[in-house]
C-alpha positions in Angstrom: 30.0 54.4 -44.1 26.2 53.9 -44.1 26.9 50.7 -46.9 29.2 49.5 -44.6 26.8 49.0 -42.3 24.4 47.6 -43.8 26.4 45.2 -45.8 27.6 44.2 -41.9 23.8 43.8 -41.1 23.4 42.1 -43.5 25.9 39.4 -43.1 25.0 38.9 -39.7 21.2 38.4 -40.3 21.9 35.7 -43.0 24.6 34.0 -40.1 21.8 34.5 -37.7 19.4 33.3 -40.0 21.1 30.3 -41.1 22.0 28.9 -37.4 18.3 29.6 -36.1 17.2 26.0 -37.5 19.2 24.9 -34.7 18.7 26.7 -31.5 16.4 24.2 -29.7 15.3 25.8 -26.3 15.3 24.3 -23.4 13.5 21.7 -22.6 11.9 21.7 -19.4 12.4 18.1 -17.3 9.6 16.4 -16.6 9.1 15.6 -12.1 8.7 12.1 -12.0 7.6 9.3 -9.1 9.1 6.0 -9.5 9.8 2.5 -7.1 13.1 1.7 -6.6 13.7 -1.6 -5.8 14.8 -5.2 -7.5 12.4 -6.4 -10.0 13.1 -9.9 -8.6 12.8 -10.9 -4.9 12.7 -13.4 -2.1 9.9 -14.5 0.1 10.3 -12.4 3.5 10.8 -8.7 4.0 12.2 -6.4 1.5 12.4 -2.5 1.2 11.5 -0.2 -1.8 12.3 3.6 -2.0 9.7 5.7 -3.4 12.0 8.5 -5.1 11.1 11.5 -7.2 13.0 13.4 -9.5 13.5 17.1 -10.9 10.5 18.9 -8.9 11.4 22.1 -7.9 9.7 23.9 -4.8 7.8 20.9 -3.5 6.2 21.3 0.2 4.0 18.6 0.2 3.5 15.0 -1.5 0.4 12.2 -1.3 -0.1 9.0 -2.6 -2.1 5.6 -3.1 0.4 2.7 -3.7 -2.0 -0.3 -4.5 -0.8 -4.1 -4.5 -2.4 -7.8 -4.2 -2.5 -8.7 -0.7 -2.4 -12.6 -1.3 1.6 -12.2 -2.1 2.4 -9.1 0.0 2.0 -7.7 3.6 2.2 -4.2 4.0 5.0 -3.8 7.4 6.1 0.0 7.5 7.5 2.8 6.7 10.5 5.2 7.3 11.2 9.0 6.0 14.2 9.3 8.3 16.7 11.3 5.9 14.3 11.3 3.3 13.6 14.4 0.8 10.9 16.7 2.4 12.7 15.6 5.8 16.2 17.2 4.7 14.2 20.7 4.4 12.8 21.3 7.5 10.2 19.7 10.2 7.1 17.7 8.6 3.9 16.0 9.6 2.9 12.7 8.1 -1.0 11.2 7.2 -1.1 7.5 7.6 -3.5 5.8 6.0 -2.0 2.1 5.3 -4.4 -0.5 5.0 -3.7 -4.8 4.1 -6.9 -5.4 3.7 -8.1 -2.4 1.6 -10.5 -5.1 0.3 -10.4 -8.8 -0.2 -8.0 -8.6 -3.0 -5.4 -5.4 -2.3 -3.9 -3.3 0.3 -3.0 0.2 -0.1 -0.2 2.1 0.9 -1.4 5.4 1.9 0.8 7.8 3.1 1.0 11.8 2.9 4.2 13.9 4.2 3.9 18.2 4.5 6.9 20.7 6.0 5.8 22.8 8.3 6.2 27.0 8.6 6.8 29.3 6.2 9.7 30.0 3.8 10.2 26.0 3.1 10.4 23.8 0.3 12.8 21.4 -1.4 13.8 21.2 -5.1 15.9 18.7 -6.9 15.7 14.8 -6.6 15.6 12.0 -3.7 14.2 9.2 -1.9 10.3 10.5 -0.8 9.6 7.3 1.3 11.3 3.9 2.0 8.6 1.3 2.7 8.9 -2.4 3.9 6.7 -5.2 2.5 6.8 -8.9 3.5 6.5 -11.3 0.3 4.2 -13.9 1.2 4.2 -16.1 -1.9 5.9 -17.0 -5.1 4.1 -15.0 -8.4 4.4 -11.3 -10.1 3.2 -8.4 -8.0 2.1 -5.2 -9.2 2.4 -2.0 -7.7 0.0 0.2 -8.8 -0.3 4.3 -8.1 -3.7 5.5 -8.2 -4.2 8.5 -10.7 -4.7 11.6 -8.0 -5.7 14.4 -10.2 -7.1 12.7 -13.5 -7.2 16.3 -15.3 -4.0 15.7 -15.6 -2.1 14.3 -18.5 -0.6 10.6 -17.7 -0.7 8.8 -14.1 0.1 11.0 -11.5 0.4 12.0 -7.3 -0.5 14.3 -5.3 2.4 17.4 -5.2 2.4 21.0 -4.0 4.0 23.7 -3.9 4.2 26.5 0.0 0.8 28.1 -2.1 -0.8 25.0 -2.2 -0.5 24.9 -6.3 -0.2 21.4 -7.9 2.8 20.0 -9.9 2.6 18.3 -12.4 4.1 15.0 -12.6 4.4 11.2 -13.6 4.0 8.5 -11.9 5.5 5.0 -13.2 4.2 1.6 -11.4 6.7 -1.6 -11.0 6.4 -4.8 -11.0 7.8 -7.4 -9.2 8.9 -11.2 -9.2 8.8 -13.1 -6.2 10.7 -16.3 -6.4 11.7 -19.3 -3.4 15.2 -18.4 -1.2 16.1 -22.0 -2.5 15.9 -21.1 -5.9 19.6 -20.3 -6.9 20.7 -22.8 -4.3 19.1 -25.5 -6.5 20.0 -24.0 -10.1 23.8 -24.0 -8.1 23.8 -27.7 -7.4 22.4 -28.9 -10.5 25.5 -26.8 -12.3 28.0 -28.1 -10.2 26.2 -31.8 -10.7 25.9 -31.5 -14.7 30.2 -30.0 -14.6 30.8 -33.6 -12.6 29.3 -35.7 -14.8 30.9 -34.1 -17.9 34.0 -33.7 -16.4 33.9 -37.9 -15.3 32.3 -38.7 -19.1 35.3 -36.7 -20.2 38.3 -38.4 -18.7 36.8 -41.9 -19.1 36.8 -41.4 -22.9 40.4 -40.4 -22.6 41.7 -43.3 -20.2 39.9 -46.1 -21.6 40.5 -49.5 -19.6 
């Protein structure tokens, strides 16, 4: 009886040993901060959602959003159903400036819940802003690295004990092209398919 059980134990351990190779654990996901918005847009007002992804127990959030204020004007912003919002009251820190200096503004904002007990886990919109486009050219925006003893760009996030969490932040950029631009790239289509289209049946009805 005893050899039967270790011959049994022993099967099993070579089984178990043979599958370990691949059991992978895990792997935590990584919260992330990211703009959300066209990479291509029109002069005049547009909107982009600041949006974060898998961050579990987050009360609070902070962040520097930095961009060349010769092609964009900084006009607002809105956390009506927004992340934080959907978890309980909040108090917000505005700190938006155009004319951070002569070459960039800053979008500065901070949002915090308020009382005990609260947080909000999972993924969503933190922020929608609204920029006016001023001029035609590539736009960057830029996060400021909050807590450089972190690895890779990052914000500011905590947790209802004031801990940090760790994060990434990605920066976009952004083409801003003329309203009239796919008007005109329309009319010089339907122009070149006339002209072919005219060459075309004069070769086939010659006089």
């Amino acid at each position: 009886m005893k050899k039967e059980i270790v011959v049994v134990l022993a099967i099993f351990l070579a089984l178990f040993m043979s599958v370990l190779p691949f059991i992978q654990p895990a792997k935590a996901e990584t919260t992330t901060v990211f703009i959300d918005c066209p990479d291509t847009i029109n002069i005049g007002t547009f909107q982009v959602k600041v949006n974060i992804s898998d961050v579990t127990g987050l009360y609070g959030w902070e962040f520097k959003l930095y961009f060349d204020n010769s092609l964009l004007r900084y006009v607002d912003y809105d956390l009506t159903g927004c992340f934080l919002e959907e978890a309980g009251p909040t108090f917000q820190v505005d700190k938006c400036k155009n004319d951070y200096n002569e070459t960039h503004g800053v979008v500065w904002l901070g949002d915090s819940l308020m009382g005990p007990g609260l947080s909000a886990s999972g993924s969503g919109t933190l922020v929608i802003i609204t920029f006016e486009a001023l001029d035609v050219g590539t736009v960057e925006l830029v996060f400021e690295d909050q807590i450089p003893e972190m690895e890779g760009k990052n914000v500011k996030l905590g947790d209802a004990s004031a801990n940090k969490i760790p994060n990434i932040a990605i920066d976009k950029t952004i083409n801003v092209v003329p309203e009239f631009v796919p008007s005109i790239l329309l009319i010089l289509f339907l122009t070149t398919s006339i002209v072919a289209i005219y060459f075309t049946k004069k070769r086939k009805f010659p006089k």
